[in-house]
C-alpha positions as CSV (number, residue, x, y, z in Angstrom):
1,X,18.9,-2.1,9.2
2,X,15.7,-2.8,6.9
3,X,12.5,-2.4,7.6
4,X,10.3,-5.7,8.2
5,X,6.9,-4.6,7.2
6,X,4.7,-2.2,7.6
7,X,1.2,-2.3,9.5
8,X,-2.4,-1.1,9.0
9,X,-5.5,-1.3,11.1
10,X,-8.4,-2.3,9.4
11,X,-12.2,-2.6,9.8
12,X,-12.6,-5.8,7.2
13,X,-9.8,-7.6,7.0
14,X,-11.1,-9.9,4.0
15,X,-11.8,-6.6,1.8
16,X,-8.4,-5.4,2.6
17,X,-7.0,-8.3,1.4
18,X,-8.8,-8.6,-1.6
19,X,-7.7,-5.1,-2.1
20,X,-3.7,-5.6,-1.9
21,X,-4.1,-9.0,-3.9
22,X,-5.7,-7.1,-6.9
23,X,-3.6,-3.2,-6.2
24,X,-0.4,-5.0,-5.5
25,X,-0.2,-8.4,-6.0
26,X,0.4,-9.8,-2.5
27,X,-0.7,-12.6,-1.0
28,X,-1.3,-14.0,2.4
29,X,1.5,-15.2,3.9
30,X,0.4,-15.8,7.6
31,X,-2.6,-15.4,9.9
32,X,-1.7,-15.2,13.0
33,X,-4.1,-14.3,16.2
34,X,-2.6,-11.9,18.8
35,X,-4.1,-10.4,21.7
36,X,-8.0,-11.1,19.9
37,X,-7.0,-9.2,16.8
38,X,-6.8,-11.3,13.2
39,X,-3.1,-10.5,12.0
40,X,-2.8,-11.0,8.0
41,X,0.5,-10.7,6.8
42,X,0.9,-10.1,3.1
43,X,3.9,-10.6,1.0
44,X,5.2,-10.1,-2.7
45,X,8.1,-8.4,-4.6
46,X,10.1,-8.0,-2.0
47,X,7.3,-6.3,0.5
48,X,5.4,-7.1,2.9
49,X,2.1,-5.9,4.7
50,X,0.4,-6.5,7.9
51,X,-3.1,-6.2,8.1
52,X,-4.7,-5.8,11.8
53,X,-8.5,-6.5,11.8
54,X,-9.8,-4.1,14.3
55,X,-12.8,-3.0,15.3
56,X,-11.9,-0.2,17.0
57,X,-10.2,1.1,14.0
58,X,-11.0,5.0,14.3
59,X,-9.2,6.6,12.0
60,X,-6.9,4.7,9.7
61,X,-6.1,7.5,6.9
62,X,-3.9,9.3,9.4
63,X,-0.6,6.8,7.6
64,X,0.5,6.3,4.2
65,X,3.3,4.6,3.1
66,X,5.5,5.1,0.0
67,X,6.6,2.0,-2.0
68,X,9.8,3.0,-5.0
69,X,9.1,1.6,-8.4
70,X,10.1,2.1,-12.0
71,X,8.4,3.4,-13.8
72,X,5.8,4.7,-12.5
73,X,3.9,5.8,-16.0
74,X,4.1,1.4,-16.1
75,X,2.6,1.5,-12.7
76,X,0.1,3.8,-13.3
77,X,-1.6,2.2,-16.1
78,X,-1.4,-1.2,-14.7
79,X,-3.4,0.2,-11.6
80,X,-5.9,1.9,-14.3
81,X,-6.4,-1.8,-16.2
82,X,-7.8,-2.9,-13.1
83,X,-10.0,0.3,-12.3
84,X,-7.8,2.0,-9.9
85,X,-7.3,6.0,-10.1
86,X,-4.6,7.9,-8.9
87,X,-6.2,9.9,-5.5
88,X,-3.3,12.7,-6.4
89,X,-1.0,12.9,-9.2
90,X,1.5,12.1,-10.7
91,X,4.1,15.0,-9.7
92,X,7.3,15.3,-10.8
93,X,9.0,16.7,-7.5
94,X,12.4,19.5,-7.3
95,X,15.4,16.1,-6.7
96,X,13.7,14.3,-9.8
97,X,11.4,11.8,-7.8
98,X,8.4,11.2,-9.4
99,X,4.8,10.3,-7.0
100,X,1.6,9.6,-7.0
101,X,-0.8,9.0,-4.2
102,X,-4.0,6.3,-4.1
103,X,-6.7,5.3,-1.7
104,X,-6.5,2.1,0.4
105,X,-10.1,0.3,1.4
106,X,-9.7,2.2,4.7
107,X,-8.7,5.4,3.3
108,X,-5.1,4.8,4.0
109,X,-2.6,7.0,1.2
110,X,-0.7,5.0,-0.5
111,X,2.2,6.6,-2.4
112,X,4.6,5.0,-5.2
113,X,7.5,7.1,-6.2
114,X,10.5,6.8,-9.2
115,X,13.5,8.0,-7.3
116,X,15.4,9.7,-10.4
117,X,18.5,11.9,-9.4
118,X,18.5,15.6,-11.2
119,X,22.0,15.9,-12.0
């Protein structure tokens, strides 16, 4: 079993995209209308995001999602070339992972870890 994707409401759609096309390098794969809502799904390095244009998008921070790289002190200074600041972090946790947390345009958390096993 793998996971698909992963959704987020959003209030502007265009903005959010513009967002993950600078933050993570996706781009649009699809646009797809469902049910009178603007579906964006966004696709790169092996990931893929759905964006949900919503207008009755009330309180998106209450997700994050977590995306493994390596390494994240790479990461982290790519992000900060482009103007992006780590929201929390980085923390080195107890099993070895490594994490740092940033703000999406709609206040969702996302969170990047290096999964390196203490021994």
């Amino acid at each position: 079993m793998n996971i698909h994707h992963i959704g987020i409401e959003v209030r502007e759609i265009e903005k959010s995209i513009q967002f993950y096309k600078s933050f993570l390098g996706l781009e649009p794969s699809q646009f797809i209308t469902f049910q009178g809502e603007q579906l964006v799904f966004l696709e790169g390095n092996g990931f893929t995001l759905e964006l949900i244009s919503s207008n009755e998008c009330t309180n998106p921070a209450s997700i994050h999602f977590a995306i493994q790289i390596d390494p994240l002190t790479e990461w982290i200074e790519q992000l900060r070339s482009k103007g992006f600041e780590p929201l929390e972090g980085p923390y080195e946790l107890k099993n070895g992972w490594k994490t740092v947390f940033y703000n999406g345009p709609d206040n969702e958390i996302i969170e990047f870890i290096q999964q390196k096993y203490l021994k």
